[in-house]
N, C-alpha and C positions, 0 to 999 in steps of 0.2 A: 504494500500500500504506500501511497508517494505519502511524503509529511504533510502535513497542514490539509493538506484534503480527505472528502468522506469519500469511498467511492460505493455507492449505493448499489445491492445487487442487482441485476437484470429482472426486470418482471418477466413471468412467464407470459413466452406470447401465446394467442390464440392458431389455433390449427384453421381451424373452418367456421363458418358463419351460418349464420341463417339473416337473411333480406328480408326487412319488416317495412322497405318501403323505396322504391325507385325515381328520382325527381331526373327528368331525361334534360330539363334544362335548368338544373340546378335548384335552388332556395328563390323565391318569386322577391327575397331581402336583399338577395347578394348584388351589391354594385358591382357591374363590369364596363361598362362605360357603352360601346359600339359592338365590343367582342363577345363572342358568344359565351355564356355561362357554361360553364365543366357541371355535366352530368355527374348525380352524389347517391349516395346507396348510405342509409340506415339500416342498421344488421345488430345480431345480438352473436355473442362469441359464442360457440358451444361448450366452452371445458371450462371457462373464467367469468361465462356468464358477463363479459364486459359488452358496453351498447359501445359501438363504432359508426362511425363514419368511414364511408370505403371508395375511393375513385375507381372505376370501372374504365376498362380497356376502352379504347373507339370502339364504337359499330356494336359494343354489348348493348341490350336488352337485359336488364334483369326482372323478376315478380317476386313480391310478395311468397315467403314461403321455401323460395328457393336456398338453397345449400350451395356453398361456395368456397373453394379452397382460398387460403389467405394466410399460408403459412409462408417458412422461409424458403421453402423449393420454389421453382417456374409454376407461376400463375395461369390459368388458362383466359379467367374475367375480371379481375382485379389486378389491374395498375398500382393502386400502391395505399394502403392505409393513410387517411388523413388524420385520425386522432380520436380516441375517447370524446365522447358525449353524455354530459348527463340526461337523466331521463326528461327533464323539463323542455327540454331541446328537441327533443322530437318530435314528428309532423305528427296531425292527428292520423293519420293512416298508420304511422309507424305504432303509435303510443296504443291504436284499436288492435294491431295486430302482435302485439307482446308478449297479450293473455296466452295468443295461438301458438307462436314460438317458443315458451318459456314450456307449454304441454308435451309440445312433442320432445323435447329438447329432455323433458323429466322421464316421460314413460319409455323414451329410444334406449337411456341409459337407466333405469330403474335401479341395477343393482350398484351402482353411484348414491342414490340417495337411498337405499333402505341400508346401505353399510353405516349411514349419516345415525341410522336409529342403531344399530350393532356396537356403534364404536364411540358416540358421544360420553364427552368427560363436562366435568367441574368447569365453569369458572370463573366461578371463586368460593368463598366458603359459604356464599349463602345463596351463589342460584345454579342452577345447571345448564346445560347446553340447549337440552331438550325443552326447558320453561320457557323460551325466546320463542318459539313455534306459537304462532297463534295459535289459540283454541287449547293451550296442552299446559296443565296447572300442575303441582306437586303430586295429585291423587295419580294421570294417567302417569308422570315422570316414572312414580314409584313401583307402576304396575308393569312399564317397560323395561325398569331396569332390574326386575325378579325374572319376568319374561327371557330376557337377554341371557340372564344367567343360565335358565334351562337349555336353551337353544337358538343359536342368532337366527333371526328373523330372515325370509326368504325371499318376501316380496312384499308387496303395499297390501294385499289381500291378507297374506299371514299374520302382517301386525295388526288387520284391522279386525280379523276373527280371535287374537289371542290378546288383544288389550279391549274388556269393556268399554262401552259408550265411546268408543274414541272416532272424532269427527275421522274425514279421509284422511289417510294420511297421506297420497299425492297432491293433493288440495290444501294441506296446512303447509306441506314443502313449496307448491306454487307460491302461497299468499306469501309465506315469506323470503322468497325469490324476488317477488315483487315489491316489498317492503323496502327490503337491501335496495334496490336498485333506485328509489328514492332518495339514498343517501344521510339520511336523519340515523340510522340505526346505530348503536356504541357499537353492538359487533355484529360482524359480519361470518354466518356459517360457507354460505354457498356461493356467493358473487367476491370475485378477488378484484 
């Protein structure tokens, strides 16, 4: 490490995206003068849960929905990452279609979050991982972490037949996907 400098780890980048909204001649805000405005793609990361902004090749076409490599290999639609975006920042099309992206993005990789219910700890000494879950208080914490002990949870179905009254549990992982991504949250489980 040089002296007097920090030098910050690298963030993990994101692999692939998902396009929560396509603008073919950019933000109807953006000053270009006479030049034509660069085509923008709103996208949600799949592994990091990060919302982006993404320049698209010429001549791309993107929709709503679609999946798109954007890692550090040769790209086939994406020219090049412009930058995080908070969620306030997105178009109303993007922000209607987040609910849809954040679903499939949960149920594709499912055993990603029920290991979230397998392996959650402390922290701190007076709340746990699992209490930041909307809808999920000390009584179901307690009933999952007896559960657990018998046998890690297999799927969102398992947990929701082996913990009483407990709302979905794909559905308390979306809400709080979506909470994170507001940015108000002290911590964050699932959005890096």
């Amino acid at each position: 490490m040089e002296k007097g400098r920090d030098i910050k780890p690298k963030r993990p980048a994101e692999e692939s995206a998902i396009v929560l909204d396509f603008l073919k001649h950019g933000y109807a805000s953006q000053n270009s003068g006479h030049r034509p405005k660069d085509p923008i793609a709103q996208a949600i990361g799949k592994t990091h849960l990060t919302l982006l902004e993404l320049i698209p090749k010429k001549e791309v076409h993107l929709e709503p929905h679609k999946e798109v490599y954007i890692g550090e290999g040769r790209r086939d639609q994406i020219h090049h990452i412009k930058g995080r975006i908070p969620k306030n920042k997105l178009t109303s099309t993007a922000d209607a279609e987040l609910v849809h992206a954040i679903t499939k993005i949960v149920e594709e990789d499912e055993a990603r979050f029920v290991k979230f219910f397998n392996k959650a700890g402390p922290l701190s000494m007076r709340m746990h991982s699992l209490e930041i879950l909307p809808g999920l208080g000390k009584k179901h914490m307690w009933e999952i972490l007896d559960q657990r002990k018998f046998k890690e949870f297999e799927n969102f179905d398992d947990i929701k037949n082996r913990v009483k009254l407990l709302p979905n549990p794909k559905g308390i992982v979306i809400k709080r996907i979506l909470k994170e991504l507001e940015g108000d949250e002290k911590y964050n489980i699932f959005v890096k």
